[in-house]
N, C-alpha and C positions, 0 to 999 in steps of 0.2 A: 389849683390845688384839688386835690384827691377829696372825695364827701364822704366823711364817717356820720355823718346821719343817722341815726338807730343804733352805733355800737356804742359796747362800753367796753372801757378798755380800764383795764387793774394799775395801777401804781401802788407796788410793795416797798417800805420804806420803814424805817425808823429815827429816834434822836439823832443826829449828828450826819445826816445826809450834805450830800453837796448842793447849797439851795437852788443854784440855774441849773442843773441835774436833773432838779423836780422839777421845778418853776414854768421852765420853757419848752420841756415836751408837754406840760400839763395844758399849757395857754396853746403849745398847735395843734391837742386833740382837739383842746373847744372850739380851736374857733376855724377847725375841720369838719363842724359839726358832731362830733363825738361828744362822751359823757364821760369825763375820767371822775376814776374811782377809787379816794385812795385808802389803802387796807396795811393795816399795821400790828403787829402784836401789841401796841398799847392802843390807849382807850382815850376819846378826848379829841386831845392833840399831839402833833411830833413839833419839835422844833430844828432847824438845819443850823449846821457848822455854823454859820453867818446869821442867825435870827431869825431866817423866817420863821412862822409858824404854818404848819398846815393842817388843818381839819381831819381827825380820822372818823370814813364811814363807815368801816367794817374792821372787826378784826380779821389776822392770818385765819382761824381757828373755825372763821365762820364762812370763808370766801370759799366757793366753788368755782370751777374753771369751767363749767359748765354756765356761769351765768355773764362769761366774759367774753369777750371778741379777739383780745390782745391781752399784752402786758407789757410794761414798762419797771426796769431795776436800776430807778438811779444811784450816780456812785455815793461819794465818802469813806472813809474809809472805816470808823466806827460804825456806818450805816449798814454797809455790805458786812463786817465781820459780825456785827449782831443778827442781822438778818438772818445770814448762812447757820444761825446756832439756832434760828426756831427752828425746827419738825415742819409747823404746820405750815411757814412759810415754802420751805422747801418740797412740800410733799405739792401744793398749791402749783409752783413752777415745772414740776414734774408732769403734774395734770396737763395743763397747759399746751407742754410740749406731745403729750399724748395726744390731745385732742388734734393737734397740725396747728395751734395759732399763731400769730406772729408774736416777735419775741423781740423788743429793745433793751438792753443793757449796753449801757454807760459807764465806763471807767473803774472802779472799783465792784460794779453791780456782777460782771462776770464772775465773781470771787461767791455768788450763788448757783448759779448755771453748771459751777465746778462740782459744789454740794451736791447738787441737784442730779448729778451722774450724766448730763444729757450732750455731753461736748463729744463724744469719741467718733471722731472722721469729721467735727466743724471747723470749720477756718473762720474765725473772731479777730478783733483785735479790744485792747483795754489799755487802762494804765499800764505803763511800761513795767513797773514792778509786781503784776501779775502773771508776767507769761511765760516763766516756768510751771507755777502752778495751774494755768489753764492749758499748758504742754502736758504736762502731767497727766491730765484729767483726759488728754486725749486729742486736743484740740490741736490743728493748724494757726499757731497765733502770728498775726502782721503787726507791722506798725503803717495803718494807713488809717486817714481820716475817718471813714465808714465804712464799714465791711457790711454784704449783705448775702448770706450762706442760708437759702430756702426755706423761708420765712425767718431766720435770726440776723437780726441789724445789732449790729455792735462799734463802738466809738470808744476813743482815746479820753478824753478831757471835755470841761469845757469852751476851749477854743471851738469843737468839732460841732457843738451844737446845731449851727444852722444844714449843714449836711444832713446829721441825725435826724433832727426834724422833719426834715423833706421826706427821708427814706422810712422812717416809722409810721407817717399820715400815709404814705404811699403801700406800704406792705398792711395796714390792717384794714385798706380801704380793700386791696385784692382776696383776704380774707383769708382761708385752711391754705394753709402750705404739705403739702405729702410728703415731703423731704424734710418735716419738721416732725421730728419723732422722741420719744421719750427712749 
């Protein structure tokens, strides 16, 4: 496995996520040695479709992308549609993709990335019932397990998780992607 050692990598979320979404790209930054860090416009904690709870460290409002290695946008679908409606979340994923860093979204999480203006000439794939509007937005959308388009890893579900996994510890341990543009 790839060694995120010294990075920290952003997880943007809120109420009604899909909990292995979060859950289990969280548990293979850590135990890639990374620091995940999860950033929410509420304050506290979030809780996922299914109960989990998770600890919020930072709001959108206060996260720089300068202070991150990656990012991670799990799905749900309340998760992703609220998300895409803060600013500062999406001004945050926009940063991100400026800087070159690698970029996981999961399933509904695309339905940001779309906000976020940064799809035009990407090939993703997401929930099947996104891919008009990440057609829309510009994007090349599949339907296959994990896609991974120069530094942006993106997944279907979570059947797809342990793919995803591999490929998101894999791409922020390689670190700036140049084909990763805002």
């Amino acid at each position: 496995m790839a060694d995120l050692t010294g990075k920290k990598i952003a997880f943007v979320a809120t109420n009604g996520f899909e909990d292995s979404e979060l859950t289990e790209p969280w548990k293979a930054v850590s135990e890639a040695g990374g620091t995940p860090v999860m950033i929410s416009p509420e304050s506290g904690s979030i809780e996922g479709k299914n109960g989990h709870k998770q600890a919020v460290d930072m709001s959108t409002s206060d996260a720089s992308a300068a202070d991150f290695q990656g990012l991670v946008l799990p799905g749900g679908v309340v998760n992703g549609d609220t998300i895409r409606m803060d600013e500062s979340a999406v001004s945050f994923v926009r940063e991100i993709f400026a800087q070159h860093k690698p970029v996981g979204a999961i399933c509904h999480g695309g339905w940001i990335l779309a906000d976020a203006d940064v799809l035009k000439g990407r090939k993703l794939t997401s929930y099947a019932s996104l891919q008009t509007d990440l057609r829309n937005a510009g994007a090349e959308w599949v339907d296959e397990e994990v896609v991974v388009d120069a530094g942006l890893v993106s997944s279907r579900t979570p059947d797809d998780l342990p793919a995803f996994n591999s490929k998101i510890v894999e791409e922020f341990a390689e670190g700036k992607h140049e084909g990763q543009t805002a």
